[in-house]
N, CA and C atoms as a LAMMPS dump frame, in Angstrom:
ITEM: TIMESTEP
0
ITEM: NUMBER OF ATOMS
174
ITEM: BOX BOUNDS ff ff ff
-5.0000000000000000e+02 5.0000000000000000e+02
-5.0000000000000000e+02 5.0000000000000000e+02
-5.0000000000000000e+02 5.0000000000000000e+02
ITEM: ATOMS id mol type element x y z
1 1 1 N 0.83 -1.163 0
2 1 2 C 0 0 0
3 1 3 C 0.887 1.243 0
4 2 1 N 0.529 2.219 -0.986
5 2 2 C 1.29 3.605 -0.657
6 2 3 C 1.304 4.642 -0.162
7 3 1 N 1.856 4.783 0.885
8 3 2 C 1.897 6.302 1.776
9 3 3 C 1.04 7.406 1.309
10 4 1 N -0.08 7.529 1.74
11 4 2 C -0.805 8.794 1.498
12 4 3 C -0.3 10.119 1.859
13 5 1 N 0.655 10.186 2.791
14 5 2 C 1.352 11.613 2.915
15 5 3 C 2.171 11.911 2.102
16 6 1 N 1.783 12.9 1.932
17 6 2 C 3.141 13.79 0.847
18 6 3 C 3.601 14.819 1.791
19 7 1 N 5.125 14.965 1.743
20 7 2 C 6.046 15.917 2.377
21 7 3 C 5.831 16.894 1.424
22 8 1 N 4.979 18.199 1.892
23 8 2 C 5.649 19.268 1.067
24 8 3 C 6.858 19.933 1.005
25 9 1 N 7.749 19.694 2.125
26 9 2 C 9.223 19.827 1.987
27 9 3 C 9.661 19.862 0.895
28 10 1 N 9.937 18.51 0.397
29 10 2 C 10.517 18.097 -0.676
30 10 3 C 10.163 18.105 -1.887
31 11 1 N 8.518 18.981 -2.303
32 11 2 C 7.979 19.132 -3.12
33 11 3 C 8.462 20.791 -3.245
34 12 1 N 8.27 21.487 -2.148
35 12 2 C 8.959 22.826 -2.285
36 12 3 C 10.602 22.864 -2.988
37 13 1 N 11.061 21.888 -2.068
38 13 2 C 12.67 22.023 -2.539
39 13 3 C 12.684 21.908 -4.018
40 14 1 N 11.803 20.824 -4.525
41 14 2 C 11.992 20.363 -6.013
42 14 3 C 11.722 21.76 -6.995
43 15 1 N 10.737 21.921 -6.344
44 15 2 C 10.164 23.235 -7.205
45 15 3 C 10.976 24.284 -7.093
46 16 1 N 11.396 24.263 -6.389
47 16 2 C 12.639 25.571 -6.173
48 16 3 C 13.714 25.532 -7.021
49 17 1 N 14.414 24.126 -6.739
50 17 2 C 15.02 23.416 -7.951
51 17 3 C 15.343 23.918 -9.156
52 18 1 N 13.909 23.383 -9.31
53 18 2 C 13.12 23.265 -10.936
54 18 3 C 13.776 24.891 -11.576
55 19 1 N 12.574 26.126 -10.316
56 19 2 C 12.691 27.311 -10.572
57 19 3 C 13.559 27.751 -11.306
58 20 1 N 14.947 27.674 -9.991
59 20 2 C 16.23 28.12 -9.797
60 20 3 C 17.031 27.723 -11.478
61 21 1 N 16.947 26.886 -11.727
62 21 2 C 17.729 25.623 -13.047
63 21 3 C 16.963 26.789 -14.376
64 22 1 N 15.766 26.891 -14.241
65 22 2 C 15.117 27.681 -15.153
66 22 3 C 15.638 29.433 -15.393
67 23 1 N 15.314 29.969 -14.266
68 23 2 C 16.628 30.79 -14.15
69 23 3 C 17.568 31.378 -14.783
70 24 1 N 18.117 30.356 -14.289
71 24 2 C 19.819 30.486 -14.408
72 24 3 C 20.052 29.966 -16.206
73 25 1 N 18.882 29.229 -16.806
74 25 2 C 19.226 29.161 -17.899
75 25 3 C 18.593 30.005 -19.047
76 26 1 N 17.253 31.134 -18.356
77 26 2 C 17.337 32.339 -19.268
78 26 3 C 18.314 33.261 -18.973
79 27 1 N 18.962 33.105 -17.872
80 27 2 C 20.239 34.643 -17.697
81 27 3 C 20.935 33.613 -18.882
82 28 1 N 21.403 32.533 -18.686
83 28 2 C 22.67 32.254 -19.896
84 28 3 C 22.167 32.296 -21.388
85 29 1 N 20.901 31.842 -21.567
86 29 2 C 20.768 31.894 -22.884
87 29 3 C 20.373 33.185 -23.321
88 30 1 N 20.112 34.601 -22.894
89 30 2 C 19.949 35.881 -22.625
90 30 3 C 21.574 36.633 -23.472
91 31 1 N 21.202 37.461 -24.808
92 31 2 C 22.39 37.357 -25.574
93 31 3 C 22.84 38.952 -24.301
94 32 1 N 24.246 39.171 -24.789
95 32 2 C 25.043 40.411 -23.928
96 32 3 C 24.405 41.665 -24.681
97 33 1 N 23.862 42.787 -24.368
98 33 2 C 23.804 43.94 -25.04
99 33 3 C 25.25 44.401 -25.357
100 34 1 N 25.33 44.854 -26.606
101 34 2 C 26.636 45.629 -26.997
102 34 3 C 26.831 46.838 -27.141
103 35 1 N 27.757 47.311 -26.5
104 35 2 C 27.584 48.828 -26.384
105 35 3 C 27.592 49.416 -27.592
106 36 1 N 27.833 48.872 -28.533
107 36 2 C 27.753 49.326 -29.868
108 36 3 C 27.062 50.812 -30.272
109 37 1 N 25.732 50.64 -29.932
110 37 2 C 24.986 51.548 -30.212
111 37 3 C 24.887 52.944 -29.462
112 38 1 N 24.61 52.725 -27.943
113 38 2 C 25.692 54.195 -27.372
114 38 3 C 26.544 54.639 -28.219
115 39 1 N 27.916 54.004 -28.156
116 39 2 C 29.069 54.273 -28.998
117 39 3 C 28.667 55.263 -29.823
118 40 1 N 27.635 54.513 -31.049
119 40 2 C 27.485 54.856 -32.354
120 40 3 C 26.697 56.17 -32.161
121 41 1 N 25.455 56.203 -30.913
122 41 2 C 24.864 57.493 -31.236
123 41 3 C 25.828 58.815 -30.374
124 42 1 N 26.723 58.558 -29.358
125 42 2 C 27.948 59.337 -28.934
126 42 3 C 28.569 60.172 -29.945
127 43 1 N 29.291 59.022 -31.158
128 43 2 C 30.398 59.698 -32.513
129 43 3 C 29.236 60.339 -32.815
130 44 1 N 27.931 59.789 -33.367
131 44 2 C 27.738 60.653 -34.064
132 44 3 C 27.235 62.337 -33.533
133 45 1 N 26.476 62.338 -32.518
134 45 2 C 25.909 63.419 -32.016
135 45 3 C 26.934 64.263 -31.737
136 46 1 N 28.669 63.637 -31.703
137 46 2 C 29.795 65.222 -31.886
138 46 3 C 30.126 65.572 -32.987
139 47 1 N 29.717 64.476 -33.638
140 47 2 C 30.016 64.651 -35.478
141 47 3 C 29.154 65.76 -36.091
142 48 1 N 27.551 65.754 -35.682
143 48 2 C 26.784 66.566 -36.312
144 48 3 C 26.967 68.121 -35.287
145 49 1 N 27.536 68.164 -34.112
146 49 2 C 27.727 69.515 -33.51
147 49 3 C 28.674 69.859 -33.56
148 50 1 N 29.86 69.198 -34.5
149 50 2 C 31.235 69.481 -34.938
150 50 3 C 30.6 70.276 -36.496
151 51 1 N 29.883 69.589 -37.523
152 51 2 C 29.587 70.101 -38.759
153 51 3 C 28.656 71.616 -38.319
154 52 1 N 28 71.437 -37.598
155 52 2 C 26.972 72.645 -36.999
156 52 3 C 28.09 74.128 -36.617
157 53 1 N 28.877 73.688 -35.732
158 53 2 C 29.966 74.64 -35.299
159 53 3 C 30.713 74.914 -36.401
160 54 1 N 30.959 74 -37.15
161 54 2 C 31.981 74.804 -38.16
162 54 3 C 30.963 75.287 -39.158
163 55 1 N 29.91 75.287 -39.751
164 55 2 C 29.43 75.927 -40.616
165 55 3 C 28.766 77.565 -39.554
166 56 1 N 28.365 77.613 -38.447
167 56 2 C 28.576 78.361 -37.593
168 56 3 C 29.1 79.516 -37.552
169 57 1 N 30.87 78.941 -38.029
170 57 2 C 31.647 80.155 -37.3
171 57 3 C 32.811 79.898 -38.802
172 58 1 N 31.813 79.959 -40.038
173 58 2 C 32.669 80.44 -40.918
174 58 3 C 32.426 81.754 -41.658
């Protein structure tokens, strides 16, 4: 005959487990942002107030 009690202990732990494993494998499969694009809108926004200033002050 089989034990009618269930430990929720060990049903919590599992699930936590489970959770935790899930997790940890959208942070890894989660690609890196690249700063790329800062970067890119940085150059350019001194680029266009570099062309601005010199047509400016000719």
């Amino acid at each position: 005959m089989s034990d009618q009690h269930i430990d929720p202990a060990g049903n919590t732990q599992a699930f936590r487990a489970f959770a935790n494993a899930r997790e940890q494998e959208a942070a890894a499969a989660k690609p890196k942002k690249s700063p790329l694009l800062p970067i890119l809108a940085v150059v350019l926004g001194i680029a266009i107030i570099g062309v601005v200033a010199f047509l400016l002050l000719q």
